[in-house]
PAZAPA-4460 file (N, C-alpha, C; in steps of 0.05 Angstrom, whole numbers, plus 32768, in hexadecimal, padded with zeros to 4 digits):
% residues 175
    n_x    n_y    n_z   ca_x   ca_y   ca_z    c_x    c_y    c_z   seq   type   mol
   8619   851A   8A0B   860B   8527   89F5   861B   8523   89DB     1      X     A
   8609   8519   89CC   8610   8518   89AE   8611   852D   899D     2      X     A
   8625   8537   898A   8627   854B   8971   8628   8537   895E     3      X     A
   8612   8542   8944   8614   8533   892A   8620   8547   8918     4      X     A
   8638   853F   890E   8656   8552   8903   8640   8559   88E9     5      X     A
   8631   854B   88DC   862C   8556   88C5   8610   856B   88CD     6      X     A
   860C   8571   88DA   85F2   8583   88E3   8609   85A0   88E1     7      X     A
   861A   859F   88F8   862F   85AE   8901   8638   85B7   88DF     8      X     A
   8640   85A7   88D4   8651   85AE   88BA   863D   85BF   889E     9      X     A
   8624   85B8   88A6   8614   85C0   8893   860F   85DC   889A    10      X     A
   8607   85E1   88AF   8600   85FF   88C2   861B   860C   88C1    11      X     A
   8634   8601   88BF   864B   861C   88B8   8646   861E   889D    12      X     A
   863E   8607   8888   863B   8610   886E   8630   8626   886D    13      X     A
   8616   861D   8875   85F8   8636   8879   8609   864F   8879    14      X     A
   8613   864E   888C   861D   866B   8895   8632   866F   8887    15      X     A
   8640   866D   887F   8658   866C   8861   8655   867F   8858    16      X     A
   8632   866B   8848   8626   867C   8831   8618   8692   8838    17      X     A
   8610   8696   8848   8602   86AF   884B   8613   86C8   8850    18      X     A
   8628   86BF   8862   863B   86D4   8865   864F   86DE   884D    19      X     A
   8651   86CD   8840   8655   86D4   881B   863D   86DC   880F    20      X     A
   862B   86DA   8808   8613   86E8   8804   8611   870F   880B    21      X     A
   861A   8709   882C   8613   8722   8834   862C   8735   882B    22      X     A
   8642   8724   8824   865B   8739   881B   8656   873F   8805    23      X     A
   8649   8735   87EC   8651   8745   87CF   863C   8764   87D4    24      X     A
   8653   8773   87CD   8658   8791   87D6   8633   87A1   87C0    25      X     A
   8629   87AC   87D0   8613   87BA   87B9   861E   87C7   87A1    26      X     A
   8608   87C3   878B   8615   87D2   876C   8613   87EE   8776    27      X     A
   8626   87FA   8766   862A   8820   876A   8611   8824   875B    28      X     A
   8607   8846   876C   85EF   8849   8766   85E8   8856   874B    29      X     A
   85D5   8858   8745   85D7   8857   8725   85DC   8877   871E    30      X     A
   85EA   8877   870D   85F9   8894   86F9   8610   889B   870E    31      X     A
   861B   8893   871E   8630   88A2   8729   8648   8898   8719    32      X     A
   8649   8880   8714   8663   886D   870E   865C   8870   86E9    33      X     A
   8648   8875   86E4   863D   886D   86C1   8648   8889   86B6    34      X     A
   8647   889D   86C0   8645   88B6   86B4   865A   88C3   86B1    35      X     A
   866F   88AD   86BB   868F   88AF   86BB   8699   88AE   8696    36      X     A
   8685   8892   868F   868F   8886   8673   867A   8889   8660    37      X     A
   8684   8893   864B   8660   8894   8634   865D   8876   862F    38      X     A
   866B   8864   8632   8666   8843   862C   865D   8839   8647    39      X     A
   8664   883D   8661   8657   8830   8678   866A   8825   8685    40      X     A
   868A   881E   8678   869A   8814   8687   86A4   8826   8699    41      X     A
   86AA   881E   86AD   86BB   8823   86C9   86CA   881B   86D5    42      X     A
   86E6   8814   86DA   86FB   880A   86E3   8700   8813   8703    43      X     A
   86FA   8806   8712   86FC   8813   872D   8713   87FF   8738    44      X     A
   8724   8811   8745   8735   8806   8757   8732   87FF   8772    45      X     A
   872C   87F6   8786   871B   87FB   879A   8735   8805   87AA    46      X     A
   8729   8802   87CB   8735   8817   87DA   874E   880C   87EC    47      X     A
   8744   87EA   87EE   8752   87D5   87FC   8773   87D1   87E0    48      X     A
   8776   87DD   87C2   8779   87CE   87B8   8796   87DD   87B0    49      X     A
   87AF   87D3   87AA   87BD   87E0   87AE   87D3   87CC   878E    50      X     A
   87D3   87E2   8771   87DB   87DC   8759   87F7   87EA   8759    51      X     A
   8807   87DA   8747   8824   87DC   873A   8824   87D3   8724    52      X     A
   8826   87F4   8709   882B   87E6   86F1   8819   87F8   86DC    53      X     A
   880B   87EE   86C5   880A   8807   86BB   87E4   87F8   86B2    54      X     A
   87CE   8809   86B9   87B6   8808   86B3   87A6   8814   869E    55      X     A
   879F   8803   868D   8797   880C   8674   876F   8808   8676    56      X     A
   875E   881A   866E   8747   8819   867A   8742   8820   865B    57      X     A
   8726   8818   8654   8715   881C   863B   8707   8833   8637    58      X     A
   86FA   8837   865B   86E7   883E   8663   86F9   8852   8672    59      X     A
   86E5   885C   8685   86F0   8871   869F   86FC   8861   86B0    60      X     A
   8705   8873   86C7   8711   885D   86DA   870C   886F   86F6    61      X     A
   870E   8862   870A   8709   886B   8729   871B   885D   873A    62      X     A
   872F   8875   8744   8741   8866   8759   8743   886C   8774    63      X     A
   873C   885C   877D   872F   8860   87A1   874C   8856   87A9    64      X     A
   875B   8841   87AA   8770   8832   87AB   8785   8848   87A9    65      X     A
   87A8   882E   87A8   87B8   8841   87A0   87CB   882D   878D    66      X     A
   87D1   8839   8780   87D3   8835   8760   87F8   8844   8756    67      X     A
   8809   8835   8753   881F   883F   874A   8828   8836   872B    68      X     A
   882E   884A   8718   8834   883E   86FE   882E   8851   86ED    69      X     A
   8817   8847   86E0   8813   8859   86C5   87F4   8852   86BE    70      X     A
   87D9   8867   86BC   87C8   885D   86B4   87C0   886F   869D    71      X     A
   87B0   885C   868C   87A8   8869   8670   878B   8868   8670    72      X     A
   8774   8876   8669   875B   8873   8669   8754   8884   8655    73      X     A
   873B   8875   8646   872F   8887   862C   8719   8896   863B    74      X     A
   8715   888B   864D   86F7   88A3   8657   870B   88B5   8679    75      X     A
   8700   88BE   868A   8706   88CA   8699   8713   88B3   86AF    76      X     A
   8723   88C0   86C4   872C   88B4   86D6   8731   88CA   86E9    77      X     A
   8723   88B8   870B   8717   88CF   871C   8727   88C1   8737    78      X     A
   8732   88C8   8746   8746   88C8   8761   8737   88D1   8773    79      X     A
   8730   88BA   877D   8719   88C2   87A1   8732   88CD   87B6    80      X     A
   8721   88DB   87CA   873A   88E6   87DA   8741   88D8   87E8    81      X     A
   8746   88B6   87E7   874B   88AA   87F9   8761   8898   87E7    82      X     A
   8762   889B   87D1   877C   889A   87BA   8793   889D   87C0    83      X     A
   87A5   889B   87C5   87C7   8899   87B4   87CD   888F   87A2    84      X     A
   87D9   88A4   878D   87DF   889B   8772   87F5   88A8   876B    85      X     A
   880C   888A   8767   881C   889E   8759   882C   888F   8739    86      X     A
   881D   889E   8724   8823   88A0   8713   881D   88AD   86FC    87      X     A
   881B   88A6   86D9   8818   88B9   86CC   87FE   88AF   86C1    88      X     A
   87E9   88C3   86BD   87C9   88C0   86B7   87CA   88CB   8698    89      X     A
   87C2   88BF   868B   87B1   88CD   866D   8797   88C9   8666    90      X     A
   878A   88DA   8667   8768   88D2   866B   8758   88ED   865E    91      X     A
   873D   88EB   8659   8734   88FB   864C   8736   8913   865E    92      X     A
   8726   8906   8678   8729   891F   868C   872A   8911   86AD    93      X     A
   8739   8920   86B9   8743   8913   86D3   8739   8928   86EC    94      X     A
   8730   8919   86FF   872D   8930   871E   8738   891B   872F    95      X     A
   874B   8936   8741   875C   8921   8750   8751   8928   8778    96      X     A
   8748   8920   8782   8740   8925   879E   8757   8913   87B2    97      X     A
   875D   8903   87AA   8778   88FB   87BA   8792   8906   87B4    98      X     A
   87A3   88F7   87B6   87BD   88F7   87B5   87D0   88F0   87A0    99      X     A
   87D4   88F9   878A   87E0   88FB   8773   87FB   88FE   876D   100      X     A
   880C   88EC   8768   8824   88FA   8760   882F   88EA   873F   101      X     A
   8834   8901   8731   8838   88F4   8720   8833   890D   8702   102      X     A
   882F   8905   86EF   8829   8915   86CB   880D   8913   86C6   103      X     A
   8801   8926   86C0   87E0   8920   86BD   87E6   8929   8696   104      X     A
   87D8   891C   8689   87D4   8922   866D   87B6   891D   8665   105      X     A
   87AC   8932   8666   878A   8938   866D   8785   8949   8651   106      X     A
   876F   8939   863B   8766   8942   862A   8753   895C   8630   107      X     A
   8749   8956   863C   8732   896E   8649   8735   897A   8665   108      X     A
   8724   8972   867C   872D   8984   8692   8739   8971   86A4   109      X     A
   874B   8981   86AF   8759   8973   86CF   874F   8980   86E2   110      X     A
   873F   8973   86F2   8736   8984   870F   873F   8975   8727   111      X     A
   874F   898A   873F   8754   898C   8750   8746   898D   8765   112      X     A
   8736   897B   8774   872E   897C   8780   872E   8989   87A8   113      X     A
   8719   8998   87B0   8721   89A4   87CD   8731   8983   87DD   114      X     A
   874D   898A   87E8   8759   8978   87F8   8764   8960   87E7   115      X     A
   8766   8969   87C7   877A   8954   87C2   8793   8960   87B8   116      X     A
   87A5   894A   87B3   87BD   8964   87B2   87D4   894B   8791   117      X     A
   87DE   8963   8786   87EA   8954   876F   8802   8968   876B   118      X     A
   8814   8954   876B   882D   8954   8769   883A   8951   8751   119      X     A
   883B   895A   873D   8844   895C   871F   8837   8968   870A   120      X     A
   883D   8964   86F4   8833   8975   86DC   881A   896F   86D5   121      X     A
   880A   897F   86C8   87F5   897C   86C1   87F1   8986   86A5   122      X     A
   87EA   897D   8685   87E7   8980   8673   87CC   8989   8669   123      X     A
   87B7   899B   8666   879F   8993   8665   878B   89AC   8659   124      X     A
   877B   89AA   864C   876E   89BE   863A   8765   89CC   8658   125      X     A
   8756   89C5   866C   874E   89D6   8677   8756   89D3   8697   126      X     A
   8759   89DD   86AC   8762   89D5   86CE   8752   89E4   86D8   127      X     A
   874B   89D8   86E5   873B   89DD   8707   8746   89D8   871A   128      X     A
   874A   89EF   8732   875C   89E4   874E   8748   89F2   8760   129      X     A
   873D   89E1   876E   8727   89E7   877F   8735   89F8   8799   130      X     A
   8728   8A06   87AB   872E   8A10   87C0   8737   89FD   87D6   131      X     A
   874D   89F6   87DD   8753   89E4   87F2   8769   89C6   87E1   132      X     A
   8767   89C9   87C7   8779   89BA   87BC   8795   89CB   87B7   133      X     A
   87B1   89AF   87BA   87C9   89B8   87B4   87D7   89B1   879D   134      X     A
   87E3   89C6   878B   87E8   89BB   8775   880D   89C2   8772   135      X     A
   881B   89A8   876F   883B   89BA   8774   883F   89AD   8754   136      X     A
   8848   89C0   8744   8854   89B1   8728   8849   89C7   8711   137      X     A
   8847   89C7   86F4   8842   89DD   86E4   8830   89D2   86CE   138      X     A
   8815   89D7   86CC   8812   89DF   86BD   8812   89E7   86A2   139      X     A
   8805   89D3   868C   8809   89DA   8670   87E7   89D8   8668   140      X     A
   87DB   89F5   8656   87BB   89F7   8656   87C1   89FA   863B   141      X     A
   87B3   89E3   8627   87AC   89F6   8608   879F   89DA   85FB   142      X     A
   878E   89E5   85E8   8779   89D9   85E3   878C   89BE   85D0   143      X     A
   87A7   89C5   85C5   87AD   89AE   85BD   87CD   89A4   85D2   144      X     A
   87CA   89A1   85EC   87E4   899D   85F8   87E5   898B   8606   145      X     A
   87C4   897B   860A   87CB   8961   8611   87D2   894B   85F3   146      X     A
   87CB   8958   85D4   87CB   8947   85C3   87EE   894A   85C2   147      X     A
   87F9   895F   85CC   8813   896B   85B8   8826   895D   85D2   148      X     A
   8819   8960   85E6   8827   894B   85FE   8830   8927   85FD   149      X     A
   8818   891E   85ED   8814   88FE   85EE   8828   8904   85D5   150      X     A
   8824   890B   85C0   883C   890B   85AA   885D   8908   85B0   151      X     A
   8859   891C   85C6   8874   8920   85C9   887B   8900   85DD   152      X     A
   8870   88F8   85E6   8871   88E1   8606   887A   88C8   85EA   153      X     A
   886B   88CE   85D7   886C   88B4   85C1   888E   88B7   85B0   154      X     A
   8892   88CF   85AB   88AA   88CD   85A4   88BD   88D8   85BF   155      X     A
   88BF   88D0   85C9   88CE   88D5   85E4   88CC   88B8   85E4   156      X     A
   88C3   88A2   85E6   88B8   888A   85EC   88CB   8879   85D5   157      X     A
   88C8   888B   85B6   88DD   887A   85A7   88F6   887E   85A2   158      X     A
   88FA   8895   85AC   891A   88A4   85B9   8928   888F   85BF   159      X     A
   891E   8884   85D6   8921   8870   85F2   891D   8853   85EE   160      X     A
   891A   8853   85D7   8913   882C   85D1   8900   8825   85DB   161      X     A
   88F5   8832   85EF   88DC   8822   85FC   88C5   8821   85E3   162      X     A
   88BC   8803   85E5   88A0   87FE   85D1   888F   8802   85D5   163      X     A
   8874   880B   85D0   885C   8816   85D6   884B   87FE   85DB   164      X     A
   8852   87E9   85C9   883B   87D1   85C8   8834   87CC   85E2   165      X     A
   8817   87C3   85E5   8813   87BF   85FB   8816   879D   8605   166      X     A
   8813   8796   85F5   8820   876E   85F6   8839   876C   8600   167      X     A
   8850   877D   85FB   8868   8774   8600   8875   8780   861C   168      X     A
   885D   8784   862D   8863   879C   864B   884A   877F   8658   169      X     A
   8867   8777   8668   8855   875D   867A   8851   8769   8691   170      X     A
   8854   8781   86A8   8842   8789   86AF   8827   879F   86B7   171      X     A
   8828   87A2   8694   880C   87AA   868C   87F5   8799   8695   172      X     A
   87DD   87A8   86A0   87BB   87A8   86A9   87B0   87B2   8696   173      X     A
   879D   87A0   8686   8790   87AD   8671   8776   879F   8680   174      X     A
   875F   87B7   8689   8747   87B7   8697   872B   87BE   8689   175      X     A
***
């Protein structure tokens, strides 16, 4: 019995493609991921995905993953409970359901989510610690103490020689 190699070669193609086809993952369903950012961006980390270094987002951000460094976001940034994170967050407003360790500097609210747990300071006009979340660290509430916080991180920053620019930090993620 005869095999014709290119019949054989075409039908794994076939199947290649389809099975790439059937992997690209469905879009998130609509307003869950949008309602994060008044612009629409969303920075998701996924869950497989595992960062070193410091993440700068436009938009909101979502970290399923686990993520060590430093992230910065103009809209919110939200920690699935399937998260490890350890580093320092500045964001408009943050909810943490995983695992947190690290400085939160939260313009608006920080919420604690039931079964996630955070391990350091928290700066933030307003906190929420749900029933079943753990919070070990202190605490700073006032309507200007995340502005009077980032002030201080900026001259603490030129204390220390470290530069702010973001060009001259090679491993900066700007997303």
């Amino acid at each position: 019995m005869m095999r014709r190699p290119e019949k054989t070669r075409k039908n794994e193609r076939d199947e290649a493609e389809a099975a790439q086809r059937d992997a690209v993952p469905p879009a998130p369903p609509d307003g869950k991921d949008t309602q994060m950012a008044d612009n629409g961006e969303v920075t998701i980390v996924g869950a497989g995905a595992r960062l070193e270094g410091n993440l700068i987002s436009a938009g909101s951000m979502r970290v399923d993953g686990h993520v060590k460094g430093q992230i910065n976001a103009d809209g919110d940034v939200t920690l699935s409970p399937q998260s490890q994170v350890e580093a320092d967050i500045r964001a408009q407003n943050v909810s943490v359901a995983g695992r947190f360790k690290g400085n939160l500097i939260v313009k608006g609210k920080a919420h604690l989510a039931r079964g996630g747990r955070i391990d350091g300071n928290i700066t933030s006009k307003t906190l929420v610690v749900e029933e079943g979340g753990i919070f070990h660290g202190q605490s700073i509430m006032d309507s200007q103490a995340a502005a009077a916080a980032g002030s201080a991180q900026a001259a603490s920053n030129e204390r220390s020689g470290k530069d702010t620019g973001q060009a001259d930090r090679p491993d900066q993620v700007k997303v």
